[in-house]
C-alpha positions in Angstrom: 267.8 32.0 127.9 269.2 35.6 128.1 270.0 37.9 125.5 272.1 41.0 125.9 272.5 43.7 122.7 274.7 45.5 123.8 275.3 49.4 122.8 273.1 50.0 119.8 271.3 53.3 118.5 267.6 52.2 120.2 264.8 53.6 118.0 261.3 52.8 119.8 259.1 55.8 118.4 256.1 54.2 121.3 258.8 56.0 123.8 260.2 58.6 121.6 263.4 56.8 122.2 266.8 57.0 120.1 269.6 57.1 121.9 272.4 54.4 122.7 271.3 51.5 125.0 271.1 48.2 126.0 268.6 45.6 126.1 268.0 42.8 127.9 265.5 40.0 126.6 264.9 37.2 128.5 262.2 33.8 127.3 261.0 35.8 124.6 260.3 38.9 126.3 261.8 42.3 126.2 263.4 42.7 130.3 264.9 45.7 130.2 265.9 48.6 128.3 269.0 50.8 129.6 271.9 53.1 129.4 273.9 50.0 130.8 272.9 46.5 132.0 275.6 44.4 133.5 273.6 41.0 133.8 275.3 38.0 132.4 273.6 36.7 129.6 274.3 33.3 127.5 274.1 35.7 124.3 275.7 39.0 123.4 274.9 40.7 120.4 277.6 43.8 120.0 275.0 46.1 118.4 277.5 49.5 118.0 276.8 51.8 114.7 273.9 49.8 115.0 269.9 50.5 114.6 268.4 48.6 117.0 264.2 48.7 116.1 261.3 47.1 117.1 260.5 44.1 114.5 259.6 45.3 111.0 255.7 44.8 110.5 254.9 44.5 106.3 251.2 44.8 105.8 250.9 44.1 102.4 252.8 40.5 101.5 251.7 37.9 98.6 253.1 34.4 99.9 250.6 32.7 97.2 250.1 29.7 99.3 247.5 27.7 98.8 247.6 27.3 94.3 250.5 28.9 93.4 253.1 27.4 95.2 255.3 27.5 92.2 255.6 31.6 93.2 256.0 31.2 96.9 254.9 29.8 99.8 254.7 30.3 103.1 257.6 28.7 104.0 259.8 30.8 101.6 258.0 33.8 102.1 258.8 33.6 105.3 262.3 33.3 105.4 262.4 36.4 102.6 260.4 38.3 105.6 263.4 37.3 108.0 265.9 38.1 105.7 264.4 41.4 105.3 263.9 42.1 108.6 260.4 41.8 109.1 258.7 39.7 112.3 255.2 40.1 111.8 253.8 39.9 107.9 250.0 40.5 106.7 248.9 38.1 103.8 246.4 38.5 101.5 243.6 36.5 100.4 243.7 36.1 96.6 245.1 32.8 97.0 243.3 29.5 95.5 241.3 28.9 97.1 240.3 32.6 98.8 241.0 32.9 102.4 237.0 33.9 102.3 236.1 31.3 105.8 237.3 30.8 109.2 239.1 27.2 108.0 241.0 29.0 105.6 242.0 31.4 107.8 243.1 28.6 110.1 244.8 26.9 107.2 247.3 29.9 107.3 247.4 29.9 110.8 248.0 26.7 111.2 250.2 26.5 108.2 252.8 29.5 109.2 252.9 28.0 112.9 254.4 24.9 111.3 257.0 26.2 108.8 258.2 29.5 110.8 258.6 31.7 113.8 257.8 34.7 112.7 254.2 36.1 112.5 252.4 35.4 109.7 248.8 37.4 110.0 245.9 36.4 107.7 243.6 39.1 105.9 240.4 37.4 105.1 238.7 38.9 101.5 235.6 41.0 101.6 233.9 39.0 99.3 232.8 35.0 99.0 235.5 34.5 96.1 236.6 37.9 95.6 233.7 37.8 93.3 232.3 41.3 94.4 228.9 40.2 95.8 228.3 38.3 98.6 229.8 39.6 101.9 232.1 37.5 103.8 231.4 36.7 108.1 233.9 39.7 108.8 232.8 39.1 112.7 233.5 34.8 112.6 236.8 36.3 110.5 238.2 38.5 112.6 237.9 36.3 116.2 239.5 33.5 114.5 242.7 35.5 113.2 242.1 37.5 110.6 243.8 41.0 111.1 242.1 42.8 107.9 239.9 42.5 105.2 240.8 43.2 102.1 239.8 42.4 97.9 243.3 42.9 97.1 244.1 42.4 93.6 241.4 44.0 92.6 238.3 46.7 94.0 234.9 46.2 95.4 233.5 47.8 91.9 229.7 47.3 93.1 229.5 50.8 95.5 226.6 49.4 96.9 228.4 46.1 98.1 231.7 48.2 99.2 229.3 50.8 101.8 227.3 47.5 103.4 230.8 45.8 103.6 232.4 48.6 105.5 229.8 48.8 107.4 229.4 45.8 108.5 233.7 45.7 109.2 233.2 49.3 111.3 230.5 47.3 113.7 232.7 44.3 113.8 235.9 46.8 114.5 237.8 44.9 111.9 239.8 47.9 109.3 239.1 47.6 105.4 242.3 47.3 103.5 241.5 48.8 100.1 243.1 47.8 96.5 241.9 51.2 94.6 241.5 50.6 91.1 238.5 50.9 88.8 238.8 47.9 86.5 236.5 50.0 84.2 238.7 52.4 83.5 241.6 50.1 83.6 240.6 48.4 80.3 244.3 47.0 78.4 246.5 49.3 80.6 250.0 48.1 81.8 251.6 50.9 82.5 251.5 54.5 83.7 249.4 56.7 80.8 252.2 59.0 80.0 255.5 59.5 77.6 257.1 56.4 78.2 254.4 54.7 77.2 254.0 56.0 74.2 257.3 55.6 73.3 257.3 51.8 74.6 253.8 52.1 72.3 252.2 49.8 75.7 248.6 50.6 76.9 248.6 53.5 79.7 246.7 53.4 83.1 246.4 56.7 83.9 246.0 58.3 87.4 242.3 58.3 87.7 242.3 54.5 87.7 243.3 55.2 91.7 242.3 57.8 92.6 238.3 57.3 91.3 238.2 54.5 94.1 240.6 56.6 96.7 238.1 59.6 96.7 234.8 56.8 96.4 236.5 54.8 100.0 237.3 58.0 101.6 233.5 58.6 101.3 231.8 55.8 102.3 234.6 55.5 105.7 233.0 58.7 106.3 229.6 57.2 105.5 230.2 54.3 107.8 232.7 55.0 110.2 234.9 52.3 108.8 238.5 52.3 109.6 240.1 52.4 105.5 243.4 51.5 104.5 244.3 52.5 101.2 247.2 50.0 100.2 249.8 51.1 97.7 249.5 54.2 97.3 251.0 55.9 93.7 249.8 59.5 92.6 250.0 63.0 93.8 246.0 62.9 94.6 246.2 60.1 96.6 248.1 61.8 99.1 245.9 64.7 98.9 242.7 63.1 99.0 244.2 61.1 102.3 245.6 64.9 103.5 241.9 65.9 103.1 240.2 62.9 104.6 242.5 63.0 108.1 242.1 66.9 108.5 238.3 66.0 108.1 238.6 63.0 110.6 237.9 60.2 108.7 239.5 57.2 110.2 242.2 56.7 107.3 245.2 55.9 106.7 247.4 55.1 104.2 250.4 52.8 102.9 253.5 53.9 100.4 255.7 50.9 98.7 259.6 51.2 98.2 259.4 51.0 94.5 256.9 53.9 94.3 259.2 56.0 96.2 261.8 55.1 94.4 261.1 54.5 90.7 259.7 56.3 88.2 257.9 55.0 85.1 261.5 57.1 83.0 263.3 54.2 85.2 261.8 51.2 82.9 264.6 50.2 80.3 262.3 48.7 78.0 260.5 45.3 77.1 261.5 44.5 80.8 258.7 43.1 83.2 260.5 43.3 86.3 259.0 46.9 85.9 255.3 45.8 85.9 253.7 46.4 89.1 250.0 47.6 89.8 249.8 50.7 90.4 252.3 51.2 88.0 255.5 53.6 88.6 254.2 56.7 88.0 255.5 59.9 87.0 257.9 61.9 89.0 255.5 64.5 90.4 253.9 61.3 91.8 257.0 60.0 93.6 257.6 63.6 95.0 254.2 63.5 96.5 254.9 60.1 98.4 257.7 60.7 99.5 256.4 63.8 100.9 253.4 62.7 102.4 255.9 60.0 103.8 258.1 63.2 105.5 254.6 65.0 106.5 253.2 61.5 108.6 250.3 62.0 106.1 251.5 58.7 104.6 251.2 56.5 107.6 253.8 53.3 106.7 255.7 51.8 103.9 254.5 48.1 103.0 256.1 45.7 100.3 253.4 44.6 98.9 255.8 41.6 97.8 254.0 40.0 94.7 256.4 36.9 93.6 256.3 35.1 90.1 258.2 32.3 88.5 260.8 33.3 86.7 259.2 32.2 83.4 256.5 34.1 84.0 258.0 37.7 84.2 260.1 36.4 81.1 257.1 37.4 78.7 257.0 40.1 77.1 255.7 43.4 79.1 251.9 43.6 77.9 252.1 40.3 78.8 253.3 39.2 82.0 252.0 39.5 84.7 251.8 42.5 87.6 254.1 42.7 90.5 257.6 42.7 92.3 259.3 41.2 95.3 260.3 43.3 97.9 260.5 42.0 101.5 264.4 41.5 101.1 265.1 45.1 99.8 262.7 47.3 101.7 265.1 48.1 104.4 268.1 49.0 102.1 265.6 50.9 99.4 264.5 53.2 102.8 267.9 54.2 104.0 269.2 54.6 100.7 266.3 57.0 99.5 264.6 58.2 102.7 266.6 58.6 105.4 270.2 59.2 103.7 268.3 62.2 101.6 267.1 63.6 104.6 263.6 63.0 103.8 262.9 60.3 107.3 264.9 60.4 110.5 265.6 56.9 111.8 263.3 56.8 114.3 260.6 57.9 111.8 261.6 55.1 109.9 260.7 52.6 112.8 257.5 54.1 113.1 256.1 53.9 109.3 258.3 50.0 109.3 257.0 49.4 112.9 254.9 51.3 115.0 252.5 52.5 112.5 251.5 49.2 111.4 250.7 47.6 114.7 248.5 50.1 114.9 246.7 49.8 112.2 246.1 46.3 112.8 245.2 46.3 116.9 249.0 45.1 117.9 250.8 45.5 120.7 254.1 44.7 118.8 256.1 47.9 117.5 257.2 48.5 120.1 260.2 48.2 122.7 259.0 48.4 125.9 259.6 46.7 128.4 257.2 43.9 128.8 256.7 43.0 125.3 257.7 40.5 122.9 261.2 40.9 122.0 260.5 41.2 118.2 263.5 43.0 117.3 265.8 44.3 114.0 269.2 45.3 114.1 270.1 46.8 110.9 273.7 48.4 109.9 272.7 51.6 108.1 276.6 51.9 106.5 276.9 48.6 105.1 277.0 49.5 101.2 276.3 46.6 99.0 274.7 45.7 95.9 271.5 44.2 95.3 271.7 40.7 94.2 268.0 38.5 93.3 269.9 35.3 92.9 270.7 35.7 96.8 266.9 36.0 98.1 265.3 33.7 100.2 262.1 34.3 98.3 261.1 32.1 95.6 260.6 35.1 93.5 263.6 37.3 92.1 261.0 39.7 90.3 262.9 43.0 91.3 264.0 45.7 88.7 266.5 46.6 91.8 268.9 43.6 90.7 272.6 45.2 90.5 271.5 48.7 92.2 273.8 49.8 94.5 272.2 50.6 98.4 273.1 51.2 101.8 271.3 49.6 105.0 271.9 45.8 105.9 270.0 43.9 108.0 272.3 41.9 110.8 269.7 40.3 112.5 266.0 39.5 113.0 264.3 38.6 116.4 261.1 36.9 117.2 259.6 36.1 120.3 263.4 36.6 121.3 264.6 33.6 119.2 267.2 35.1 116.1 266.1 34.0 112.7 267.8 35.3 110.5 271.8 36.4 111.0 274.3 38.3 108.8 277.9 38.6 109.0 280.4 39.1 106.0 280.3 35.6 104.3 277.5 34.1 106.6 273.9 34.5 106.3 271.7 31.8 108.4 268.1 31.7 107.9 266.5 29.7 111.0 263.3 27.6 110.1 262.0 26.1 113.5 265.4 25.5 114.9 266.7 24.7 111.4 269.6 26.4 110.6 269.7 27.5 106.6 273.5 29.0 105.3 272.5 31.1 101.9 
């Protein structure tokens, strides 16, 4: 089976390329890339005014399978990750039960190979539980699939138990993902400590919360020669703390989400919990700084962290419900709309904090291309204005304060392993599940 796109803006920042070309793919795998190939092919995609980028890699999803199916599950997370544009997606463990052992690693594994084509990656939790004591088998972990580890949801409070486990991880060669937030300091917070929450009268978590635990990780990936990844990134000394660490050497890098760049904690309307996300939107000297250290490459990708709940669930009241927001189907549009339309990302830096960045990070060959490689592909058009609808996700979750917000940047379609997935023409969208067509 051959695939042609034909005549698309290429943006492959492993070869510095963006320019118009073709690209031939051919049983999965990326043939040829060229100013014109005139080999027949059974498929054409016309890919003009198009970006054509190597697939979208999200390292920080929530697809809450196993225990809290009613959320998400892999399935449906899956097909949000296609409709957004993503091939490859990083899972995390705070499922129930953990993804603490090498069969529960295999469970999504095994799980995501049944329900999808896309890639769906594992991160195994540092600790037995998430409990914050006993030290998972990083090496059994990591040569059965696991991509990361990571106590995601929550810190590593024990110092003592965070420097052996990074430790361990830099002699294994597997990075640390790290959720920084001092649960001490924490204490009834549900929103950023400033005038909004005052006026909302709702318990502040204020800066330090972060950036206690930033400055504590940088210190002991020095001390161990751990490779760190500091996940959602949301305050002005995050980014200069992670400024610091790489001038310094310290193997680190770092991960910005779309709502941080976007939002501000003067965007939340009121007793709304679409709004509640941890870290929570911060001020606006905070969003300036990410999307700075976005511009400046000291911000290495942008991640979703996509956090799903049931609709009834985000229904409570603010102080009650519970933390996060979906965002696999409106990461694309949220980037082009804020980053690259205001000048603050070129396109092909875009691929490379969506892409290239992130298969780094995690020892991939994809984000790329070349080639050679697996043609794991998005074609987005960056002109399509529309407006954000939750009722049309694929995701079980329509948790998004983005609802009715009007963006720019439409993914057309998503390619893995050289099979299309997901497809979108005015009044079409298919959603392919292991050769099963879905229309939305």
């Amino acid at each position: 089976m051959r695939t042609i796109i034909r005549g698309g803006r290429v943006l492959d920042p492993a070869s510095s390329t963006d320019g118009i070309r073709d690209i031939l793919v051919e049983d999965g795998i990326i043939k040829e890339v060229a100013e014109h190939i005139s080999t027949d092919a059974e498929n054409v995609i016309e890919a003009e005014g198009l970006y054509v980028m190597p697939g979208l890699i999200d390292l920080h999803v929530h697809f809450r399978e196993p225990g809290f199916e009613h959320k998400e599950t892999i399935r449906t997370g899956a097909r949000a990750a296609a409709r957004g544009g993503f091939t490859t997606v990083c899972v995390m463990p705070n499922t129930k039960p953990v993804v603490d052992s090498v069969e529960m690693v295999k469970y999504v594994i095994d799980k995501a190979k049944e329900v999808t084509d896309i890639h769906v990656l594992p991160i195994a939790a540092i600790t037995a539980g998430q409990d914050g004591e006993f030290i998972t088998d990083f090496e059994n972990l990591y040569k059965n699939g696991a991509v990361a580890v990571s106590e995601d949801g929550k810190s590593v409070m024990n110092a003592r138990v965070a420097r052996q486990a990074m430790r361990l991880a830099a002699e294994v060669g597997i990075p640390v993902f790290a959720h920084c937030e001092d649960k001490n300091l924490v204490a009834r917070g549900v929103m950023n400590a400033g005038n909004r929450a005052k006026e909302l009268g709702l318990y502040g978590i204020m800066n330090a919360v972060e950036d206690v635990i930033v400055a504590r990780d940088i210190l002991l990936a020095k001390n161990t020669g751990a490779r760190l990844h500091l996940c959602h990134c949301s305050t002005v000394d995050s980014v200069k703390m992670t400024k610091l660490a790489k001038e310094e050497g310290i193997d680190v890098t770092a991960e910005v989400t779309p709502h941080h760049f976007t939002l501000t904690e003067d965007d939340i309307t009121g007793d709304d919990a679409n709004y509640k996300m941890n870290p929570p939107l911060r001020a606006k000297a905070d969003r300036e700084a990410l999307k700075e250290g976005l511009k400046e490459g000291v911000m290495d990708v942008i991640s979703t962290d996509h956090a799903p709940h049931h609709r009834t669930e985000k229904e409570r009241p603010f102080a009650e419900a519970p933390f996060g927001i979906t965002g696999l189907e409106t990461s694309v549009s949220l980037t082009i709309t804020e980053l690259v339309d205001k000048g603050v990302l070129t396109p092909l830096q875009m691929a490379e904090r969506m892409s290239y960045k992130p298969a780094q990070i995690i020892n991939s060959d994809k984000g790329t291309l070349l080639p050679g490689r697996a043609a794991d592909i998005t074609i987005i058009d960056p002109n399509e204005e529309y407006v954000i609808d939750s009722t049309l996700f694929a995701s079980m979750g329509k948790n998004t304060p983005f609802n009715g917000k009007t963006v720019k940047g439409r993914v057309r379609y998503t390619m893995s392993d050289g099979k299309v997935v997901y497809s979108y023409r005015p009044g079409c969208e298919i959603i392919v599940d292991k050769d099963v067509p879905k229309l939305i």
